[in-house]
C-alpha atoms as a printed R data frame, in Angstrom:
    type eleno elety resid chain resno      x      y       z
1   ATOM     1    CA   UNK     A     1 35.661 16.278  17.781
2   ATOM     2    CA   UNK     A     2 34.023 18.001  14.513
3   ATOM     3    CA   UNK     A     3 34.153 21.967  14.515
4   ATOM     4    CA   UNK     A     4 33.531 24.550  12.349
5   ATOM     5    CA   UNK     A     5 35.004 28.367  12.617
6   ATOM     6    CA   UNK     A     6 35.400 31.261  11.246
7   ATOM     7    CA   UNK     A     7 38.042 33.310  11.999
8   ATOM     8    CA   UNK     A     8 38.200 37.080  11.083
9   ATOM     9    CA   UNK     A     9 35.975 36.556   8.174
10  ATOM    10    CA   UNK     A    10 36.046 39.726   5.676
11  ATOM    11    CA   UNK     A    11 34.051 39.757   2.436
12  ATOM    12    CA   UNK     A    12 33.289 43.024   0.089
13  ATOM    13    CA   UNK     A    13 31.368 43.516  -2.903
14  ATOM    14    CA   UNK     A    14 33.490 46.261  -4.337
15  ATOM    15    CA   UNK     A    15 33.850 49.035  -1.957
16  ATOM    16    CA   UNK     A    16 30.438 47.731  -0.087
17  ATOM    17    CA   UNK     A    17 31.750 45.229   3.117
18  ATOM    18    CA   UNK     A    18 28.966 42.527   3.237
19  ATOM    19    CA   UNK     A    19 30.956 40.817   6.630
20  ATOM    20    CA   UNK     A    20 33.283 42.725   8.539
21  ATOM    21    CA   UNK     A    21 35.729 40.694  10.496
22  ATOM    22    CA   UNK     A    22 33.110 38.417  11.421
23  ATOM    23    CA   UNK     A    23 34.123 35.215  13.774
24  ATOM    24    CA   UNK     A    24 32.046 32.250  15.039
25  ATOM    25    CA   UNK     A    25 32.258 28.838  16.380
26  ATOM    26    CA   UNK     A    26 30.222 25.875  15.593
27  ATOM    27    CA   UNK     A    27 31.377 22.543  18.263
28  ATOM    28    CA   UNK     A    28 29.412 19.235  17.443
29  ATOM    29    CA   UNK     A    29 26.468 18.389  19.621
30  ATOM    30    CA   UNK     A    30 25.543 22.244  19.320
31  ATOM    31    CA   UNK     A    31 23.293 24.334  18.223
32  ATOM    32    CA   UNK     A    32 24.444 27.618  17.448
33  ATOM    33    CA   UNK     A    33 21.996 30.811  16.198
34  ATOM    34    CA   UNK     A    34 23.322 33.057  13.975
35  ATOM    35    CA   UNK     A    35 20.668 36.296  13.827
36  ATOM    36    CA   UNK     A    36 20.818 40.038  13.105
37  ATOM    37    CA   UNK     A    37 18.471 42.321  11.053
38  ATOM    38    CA   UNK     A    38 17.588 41.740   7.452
39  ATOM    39    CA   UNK     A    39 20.537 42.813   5.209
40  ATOM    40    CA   UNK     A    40 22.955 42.563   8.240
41  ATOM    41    CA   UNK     A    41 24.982 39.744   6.019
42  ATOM    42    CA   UNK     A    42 23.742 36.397   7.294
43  ATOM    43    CA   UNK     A    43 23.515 34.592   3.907
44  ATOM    44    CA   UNK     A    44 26.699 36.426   2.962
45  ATOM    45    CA   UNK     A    45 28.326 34.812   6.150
46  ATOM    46    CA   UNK     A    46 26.781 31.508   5.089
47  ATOM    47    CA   UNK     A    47 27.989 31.723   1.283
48  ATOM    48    CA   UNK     A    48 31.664 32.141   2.631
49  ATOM    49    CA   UNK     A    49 31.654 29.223   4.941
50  ATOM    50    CA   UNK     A    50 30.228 26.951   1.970
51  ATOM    51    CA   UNK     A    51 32.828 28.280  -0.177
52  ATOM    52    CA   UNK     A    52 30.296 30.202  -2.820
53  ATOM    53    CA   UNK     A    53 31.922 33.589  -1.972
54  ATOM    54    CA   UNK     A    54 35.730 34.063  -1.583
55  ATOM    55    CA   UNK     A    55 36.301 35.950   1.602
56  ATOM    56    CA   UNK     A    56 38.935 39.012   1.014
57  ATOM    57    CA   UNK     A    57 40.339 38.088   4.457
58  ATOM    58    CA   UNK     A    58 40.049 35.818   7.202
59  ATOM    59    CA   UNK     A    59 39.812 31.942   7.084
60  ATOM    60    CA   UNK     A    60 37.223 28.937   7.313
61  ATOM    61    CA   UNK     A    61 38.758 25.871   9.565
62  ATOM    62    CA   UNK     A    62 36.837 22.190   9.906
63  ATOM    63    CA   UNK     A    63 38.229 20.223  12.574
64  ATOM    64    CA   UNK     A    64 41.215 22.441  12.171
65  ATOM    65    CA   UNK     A    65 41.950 22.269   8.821
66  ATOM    66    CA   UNK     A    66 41.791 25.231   6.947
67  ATOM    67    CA   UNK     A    67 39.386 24.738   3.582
68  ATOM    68    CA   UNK     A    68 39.216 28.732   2.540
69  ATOM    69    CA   UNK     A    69 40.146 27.988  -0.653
70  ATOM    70    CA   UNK     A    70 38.648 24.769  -1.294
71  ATOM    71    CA   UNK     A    71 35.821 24.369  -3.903
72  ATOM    72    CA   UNK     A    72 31.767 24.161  -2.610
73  ATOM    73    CA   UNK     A    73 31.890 20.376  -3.501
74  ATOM    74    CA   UNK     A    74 34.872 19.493  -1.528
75  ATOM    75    CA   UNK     A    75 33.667 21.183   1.592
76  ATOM    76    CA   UNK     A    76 30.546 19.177   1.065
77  ATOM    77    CA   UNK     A    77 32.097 16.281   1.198
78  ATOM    78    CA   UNK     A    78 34.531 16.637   3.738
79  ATOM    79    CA   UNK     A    79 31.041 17.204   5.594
80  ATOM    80    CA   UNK     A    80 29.933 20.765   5.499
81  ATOM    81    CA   UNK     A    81 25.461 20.634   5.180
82  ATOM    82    CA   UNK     A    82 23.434 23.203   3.728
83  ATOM    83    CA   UNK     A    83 19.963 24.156   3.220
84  ATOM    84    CA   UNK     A    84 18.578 27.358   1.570
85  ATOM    85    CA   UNK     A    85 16.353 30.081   2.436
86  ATOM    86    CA   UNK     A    86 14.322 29.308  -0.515
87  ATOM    87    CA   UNK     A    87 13.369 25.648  -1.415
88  ATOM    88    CA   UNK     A    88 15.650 24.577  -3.375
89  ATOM    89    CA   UNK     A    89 14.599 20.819  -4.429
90  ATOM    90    CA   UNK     A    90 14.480 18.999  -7.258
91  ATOM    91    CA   UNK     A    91 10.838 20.001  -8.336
92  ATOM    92    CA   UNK     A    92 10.362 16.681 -10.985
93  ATOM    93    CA   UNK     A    93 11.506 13.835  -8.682
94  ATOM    94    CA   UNK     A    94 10.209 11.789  -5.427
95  ATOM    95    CA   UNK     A    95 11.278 12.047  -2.582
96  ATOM    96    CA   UNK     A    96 13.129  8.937  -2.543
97  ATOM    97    CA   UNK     A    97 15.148 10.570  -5.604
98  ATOM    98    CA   UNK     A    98 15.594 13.771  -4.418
99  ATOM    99    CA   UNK     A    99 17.550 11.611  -1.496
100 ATOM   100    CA   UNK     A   100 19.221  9.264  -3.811
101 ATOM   101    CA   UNK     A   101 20.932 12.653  -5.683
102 ATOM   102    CA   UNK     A   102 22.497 13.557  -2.407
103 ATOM   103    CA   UNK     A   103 23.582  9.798  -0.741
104 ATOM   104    CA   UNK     A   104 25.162  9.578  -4.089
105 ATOM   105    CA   UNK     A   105 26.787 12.317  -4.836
106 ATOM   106    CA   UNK     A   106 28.484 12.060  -1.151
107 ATOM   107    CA   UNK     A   107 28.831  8.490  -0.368
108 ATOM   108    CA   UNK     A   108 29.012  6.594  -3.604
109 ATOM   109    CA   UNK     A   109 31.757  4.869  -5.262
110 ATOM   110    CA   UNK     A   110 31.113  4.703  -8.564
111 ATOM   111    CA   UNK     A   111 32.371  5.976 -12.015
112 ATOM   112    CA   UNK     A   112 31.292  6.323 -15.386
113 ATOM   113    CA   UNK     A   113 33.805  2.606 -15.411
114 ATOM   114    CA   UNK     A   114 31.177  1.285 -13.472
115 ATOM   115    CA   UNK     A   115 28.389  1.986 -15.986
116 ATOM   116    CA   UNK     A   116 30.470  1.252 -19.320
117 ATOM   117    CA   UNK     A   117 31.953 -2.099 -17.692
118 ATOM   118    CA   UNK     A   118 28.746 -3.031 -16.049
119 ATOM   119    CA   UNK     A   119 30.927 -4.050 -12.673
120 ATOM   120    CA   UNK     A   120 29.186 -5.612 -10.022
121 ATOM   121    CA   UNK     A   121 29.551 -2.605  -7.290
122 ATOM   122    CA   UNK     A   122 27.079 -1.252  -9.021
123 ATOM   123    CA   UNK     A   123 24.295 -2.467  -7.692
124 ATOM   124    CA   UNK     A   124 26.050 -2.502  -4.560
125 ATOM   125    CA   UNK     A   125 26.773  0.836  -4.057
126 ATOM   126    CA   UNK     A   126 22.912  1.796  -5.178
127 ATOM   127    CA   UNK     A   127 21.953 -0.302  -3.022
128 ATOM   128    CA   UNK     A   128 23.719  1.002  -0.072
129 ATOM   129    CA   UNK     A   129 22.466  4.477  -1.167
130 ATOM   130    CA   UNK     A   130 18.486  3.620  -0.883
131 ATOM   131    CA   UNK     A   131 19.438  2.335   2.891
132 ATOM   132    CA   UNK     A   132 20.649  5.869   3.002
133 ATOM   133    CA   UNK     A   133 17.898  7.234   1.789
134 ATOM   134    CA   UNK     A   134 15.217  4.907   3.456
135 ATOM   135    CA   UNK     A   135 16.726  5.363   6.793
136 ATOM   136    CA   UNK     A   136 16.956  9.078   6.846
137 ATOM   137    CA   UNK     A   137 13.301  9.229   5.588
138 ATOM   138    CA   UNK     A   138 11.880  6.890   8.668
139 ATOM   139    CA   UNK     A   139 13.886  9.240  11.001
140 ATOM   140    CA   UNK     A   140 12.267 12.512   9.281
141 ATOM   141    CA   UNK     A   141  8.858 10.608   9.087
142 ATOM   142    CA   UNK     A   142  8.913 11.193   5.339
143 ATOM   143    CA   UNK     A   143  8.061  7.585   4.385
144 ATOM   144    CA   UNK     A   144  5.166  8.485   2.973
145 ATOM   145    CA   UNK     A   145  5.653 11.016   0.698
146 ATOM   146    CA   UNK     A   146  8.475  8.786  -0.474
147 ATOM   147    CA   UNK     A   147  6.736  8.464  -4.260
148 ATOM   148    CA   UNK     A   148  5.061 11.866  -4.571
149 ATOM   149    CA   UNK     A   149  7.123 14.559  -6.606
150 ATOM   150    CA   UNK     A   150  8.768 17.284  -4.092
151 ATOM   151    CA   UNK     A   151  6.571 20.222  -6.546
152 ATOM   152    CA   UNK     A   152  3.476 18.453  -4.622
153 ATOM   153    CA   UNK     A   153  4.755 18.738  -0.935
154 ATOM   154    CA   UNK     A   154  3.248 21.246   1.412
155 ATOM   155    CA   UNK     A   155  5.968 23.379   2.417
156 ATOM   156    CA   UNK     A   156  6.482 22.116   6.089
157 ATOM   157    CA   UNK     A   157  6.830 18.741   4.013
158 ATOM   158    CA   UNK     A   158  9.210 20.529   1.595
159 ATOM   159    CA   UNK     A   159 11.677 22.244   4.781
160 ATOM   160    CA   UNK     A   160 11.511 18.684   6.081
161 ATOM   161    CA   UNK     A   161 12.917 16.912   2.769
162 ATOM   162    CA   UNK     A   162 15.762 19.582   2.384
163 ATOM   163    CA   UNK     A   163 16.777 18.534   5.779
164 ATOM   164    CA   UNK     A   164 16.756 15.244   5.250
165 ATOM   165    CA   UNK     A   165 18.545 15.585   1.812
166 ATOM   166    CA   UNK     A   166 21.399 17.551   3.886
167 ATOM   167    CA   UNK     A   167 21.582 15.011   6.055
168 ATOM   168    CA   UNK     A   168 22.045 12.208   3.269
169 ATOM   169    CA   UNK     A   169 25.599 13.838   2.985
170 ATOM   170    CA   UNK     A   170 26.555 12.705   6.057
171 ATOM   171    CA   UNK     A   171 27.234 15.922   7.593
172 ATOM   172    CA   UNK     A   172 29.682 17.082  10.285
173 ATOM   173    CA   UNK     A   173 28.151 20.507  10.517
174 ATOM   174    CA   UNK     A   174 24.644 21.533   8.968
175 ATOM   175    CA   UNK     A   175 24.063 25.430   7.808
176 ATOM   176    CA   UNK     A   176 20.164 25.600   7.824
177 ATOM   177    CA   UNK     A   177 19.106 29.137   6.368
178 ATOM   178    CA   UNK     A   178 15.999 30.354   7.850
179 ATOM   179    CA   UNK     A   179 14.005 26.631   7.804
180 ATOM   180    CA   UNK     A   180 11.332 27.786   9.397
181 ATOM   181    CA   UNK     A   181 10.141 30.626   6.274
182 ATOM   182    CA   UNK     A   182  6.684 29.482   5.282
183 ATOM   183    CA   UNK     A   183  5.937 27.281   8.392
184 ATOM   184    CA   UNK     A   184  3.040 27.825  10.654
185 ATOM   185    CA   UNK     A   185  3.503 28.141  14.756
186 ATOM   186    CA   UNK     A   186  3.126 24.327  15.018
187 ATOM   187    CA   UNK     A   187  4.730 23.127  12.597
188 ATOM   188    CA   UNK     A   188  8.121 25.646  13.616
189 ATOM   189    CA   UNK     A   189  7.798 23.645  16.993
190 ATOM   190    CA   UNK     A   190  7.693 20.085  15.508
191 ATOM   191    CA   UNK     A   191 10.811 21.294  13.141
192 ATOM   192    CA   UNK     A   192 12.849 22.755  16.217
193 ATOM   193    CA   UNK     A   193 12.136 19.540  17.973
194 ATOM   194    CA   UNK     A   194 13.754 17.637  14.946
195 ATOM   195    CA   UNK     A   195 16.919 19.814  14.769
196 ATOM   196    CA   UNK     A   196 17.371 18.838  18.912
197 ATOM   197    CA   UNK     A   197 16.985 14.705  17.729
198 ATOM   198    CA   UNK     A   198 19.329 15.544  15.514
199 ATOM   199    CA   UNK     A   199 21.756 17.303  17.278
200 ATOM   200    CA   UNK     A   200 21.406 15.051  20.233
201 ATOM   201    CA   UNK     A   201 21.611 11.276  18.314
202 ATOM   202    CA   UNK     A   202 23.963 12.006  15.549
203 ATOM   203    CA   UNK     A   203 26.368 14.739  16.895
204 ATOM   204    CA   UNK     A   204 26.091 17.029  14.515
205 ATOM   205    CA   UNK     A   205 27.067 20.697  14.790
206 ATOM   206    CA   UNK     A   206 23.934 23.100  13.651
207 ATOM   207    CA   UNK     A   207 24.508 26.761  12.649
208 ATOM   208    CA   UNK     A   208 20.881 28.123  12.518
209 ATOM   209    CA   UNK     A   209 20.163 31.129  10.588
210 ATOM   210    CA   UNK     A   210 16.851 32.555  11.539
211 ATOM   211    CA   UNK     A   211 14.020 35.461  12.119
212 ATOM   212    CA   UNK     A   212 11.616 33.436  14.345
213 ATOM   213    CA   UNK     A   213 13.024 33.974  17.935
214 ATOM   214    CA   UNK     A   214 11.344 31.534  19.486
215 ATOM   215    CA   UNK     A   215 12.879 29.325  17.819
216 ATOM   216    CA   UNK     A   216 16.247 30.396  17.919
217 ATOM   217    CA   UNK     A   217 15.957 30.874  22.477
218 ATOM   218    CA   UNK     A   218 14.328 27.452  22.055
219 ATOM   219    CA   UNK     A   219 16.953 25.624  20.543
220 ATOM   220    CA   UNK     A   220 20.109 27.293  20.874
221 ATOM   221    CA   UNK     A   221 22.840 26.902  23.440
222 ATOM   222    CA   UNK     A   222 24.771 30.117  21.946
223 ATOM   223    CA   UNK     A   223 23.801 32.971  19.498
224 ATOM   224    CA   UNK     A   224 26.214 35.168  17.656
225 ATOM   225    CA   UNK     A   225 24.454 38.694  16.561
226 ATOM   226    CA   UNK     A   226 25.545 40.341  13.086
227 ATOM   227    CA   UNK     A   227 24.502 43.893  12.224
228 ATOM   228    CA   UNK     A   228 25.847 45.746   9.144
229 ATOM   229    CA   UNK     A   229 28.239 43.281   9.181
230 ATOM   230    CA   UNK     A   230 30.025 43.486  11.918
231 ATOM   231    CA   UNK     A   231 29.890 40.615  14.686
232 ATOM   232    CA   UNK     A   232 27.788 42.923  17.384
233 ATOM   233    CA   UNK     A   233 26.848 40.324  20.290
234 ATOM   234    CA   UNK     A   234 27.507 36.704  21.721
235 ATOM   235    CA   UNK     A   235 26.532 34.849  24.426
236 ATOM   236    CA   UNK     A   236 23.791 32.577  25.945
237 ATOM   237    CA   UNK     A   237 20.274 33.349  24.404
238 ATOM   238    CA   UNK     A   238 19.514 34.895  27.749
239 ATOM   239    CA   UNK     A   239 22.734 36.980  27.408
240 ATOM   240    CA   UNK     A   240 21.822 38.071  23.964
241 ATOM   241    CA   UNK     A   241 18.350 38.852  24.734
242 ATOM   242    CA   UNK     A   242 19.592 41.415  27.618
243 ATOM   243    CA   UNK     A   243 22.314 42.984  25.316
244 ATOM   244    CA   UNK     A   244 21.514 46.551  24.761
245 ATOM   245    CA   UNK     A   245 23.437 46.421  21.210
246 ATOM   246    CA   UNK     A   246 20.701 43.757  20.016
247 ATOM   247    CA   UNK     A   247 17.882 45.655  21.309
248 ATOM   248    CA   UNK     A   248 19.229 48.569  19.148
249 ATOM   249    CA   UNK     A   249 20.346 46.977  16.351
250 ATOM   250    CA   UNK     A   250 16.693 45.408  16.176
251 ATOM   251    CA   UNK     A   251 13.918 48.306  17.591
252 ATOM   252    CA   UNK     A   252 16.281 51.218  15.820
253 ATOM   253    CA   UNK     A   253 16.636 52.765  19.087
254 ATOM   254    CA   UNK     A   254 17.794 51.818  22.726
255 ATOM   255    CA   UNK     A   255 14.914 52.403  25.089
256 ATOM   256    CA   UNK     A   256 15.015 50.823  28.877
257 ATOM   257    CA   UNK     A   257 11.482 49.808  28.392
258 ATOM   258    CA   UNK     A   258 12.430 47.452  25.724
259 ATOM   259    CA   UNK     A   259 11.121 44.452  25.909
260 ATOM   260    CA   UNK     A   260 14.037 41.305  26.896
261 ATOM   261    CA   UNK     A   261 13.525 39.053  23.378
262 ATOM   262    CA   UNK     A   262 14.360 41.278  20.555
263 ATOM   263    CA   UNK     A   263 11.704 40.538  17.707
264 ATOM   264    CA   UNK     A   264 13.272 40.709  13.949
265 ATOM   265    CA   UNK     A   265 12.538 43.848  12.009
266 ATOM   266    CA   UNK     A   266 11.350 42.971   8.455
């Protein structure tokens, strides 16, 4: 059984503390929300877990291994997904390529041997990598867009590639950063909808960072609440909705007329 947590997870920025003792748990076959106010150290949280920031304390475990101080690339592979709050495709290629780049650079076996000996994996082991590529697209419905550059893609169409390019990787657990920035109220649904296929065919353990609330009761079976920091609330989306510390830590002020769904400042 895949899992991701983090346990006691402590990172500062000189005398500033970005995450303060912050733990979570991420099972397979789970979606798990990760919200809190702008600034309250989501990304920061995030960046730790992928291994881009070096946590001052604390640890990061995958199917009980610990990998704090393994490189971004190695976590990757060992099957750690990411996507970013900003787009962050390859602008110049297709699709198709932009999926190649990551089946490759996870799954393939070849070498610069490979190239200067002309060996016959080769074109077995780019061959395996299009079926990668070709079957994530027809699950994602991107098919279609699999010859247009990624610069030309709506955005929905854009949120929808990074996932699938994640999911080239062959993910145990997928960090999505706010997916839903830049989509419209339909096209949120349709991507929340996608994340539960996911979840539900292939297994794999979701930590969703988000603003849009609907999405995050939607889809979530358990939400963790940072503010300043400092791990504030968990529980059932129904749990966190009631909590008077996420009220506050969201409206500035706790009032027993607040309404149950807290709505993200900023």
């Amino acid at each position: 059984m895949s899992e991701l947590v983090a346990k006691g997870v402590t990172v500062r920025f000189g005398g500033l503390i970005a995450v303060d003792d912050a733990t979570l748990r991420v099972p397979e076959r789970e979606i798990v929300g990760l919200i809190g106010p702008n600034g309250a150290g989501k990304t920061t949280l995030f960046n730790a877990i992928c291994g881009f920031i070096e946590p001052v304390r604390g640890a990061i475990e995958l199917d009980g291994n610990d990998i704090t101080k393994l490189a971004p690339s190695r976590r990757a592979r060992l099957g750690i997904g990411r996507t970013f709050q900003k787009l962050e495709l390859f602008h110049r290629m297709t699709v198709l390529d932009n999926l190649l780049v990551a089946a490759e650079s996870a799954e393939s076996k070849l070498d610069i041997a490979s190239d200067l000996l002309h060996l016959p994996r080769r074109p077995r082991e780019e061959k395996r990598c299009e079926d990668i590529a070709r079957k994530v697209m027809d699950e994602l419905d991107l098919a279609w867009a699999a010859d247009r550059r990624s610069a030309d893609l709506p955005v929905g169409t854009g949120r929808m590639l990074e996932l699938a390019r994640a999911l080239c990787t062959n993910p145990k657990i997928l960090l999505l950063d706010e997916p839903s920035s830049g989509l419209d109220t339909n096209e949120t649904r349709a991507f929340g909808q996608t994340l539960q296929r996911i979840n539900a065919d292939h297994g794999i353990g979701i930590l969703l960072v988000e603003h849009d609330m609907d999405l995050v009761m939607e889809v979530c079976r358990q939400i963790y609440v940072l503010d300043f920091g400092r791990m504030i609330a968990h529980g059932t989306p129904a749990e966190v909705a009631a909590e008077p510390s996420v009220r506050s830590a969201y409206l500035g002020e706790e009032d027993d007329d607040a309404p149950a769904s807290p709505s993200a400042r900023g």
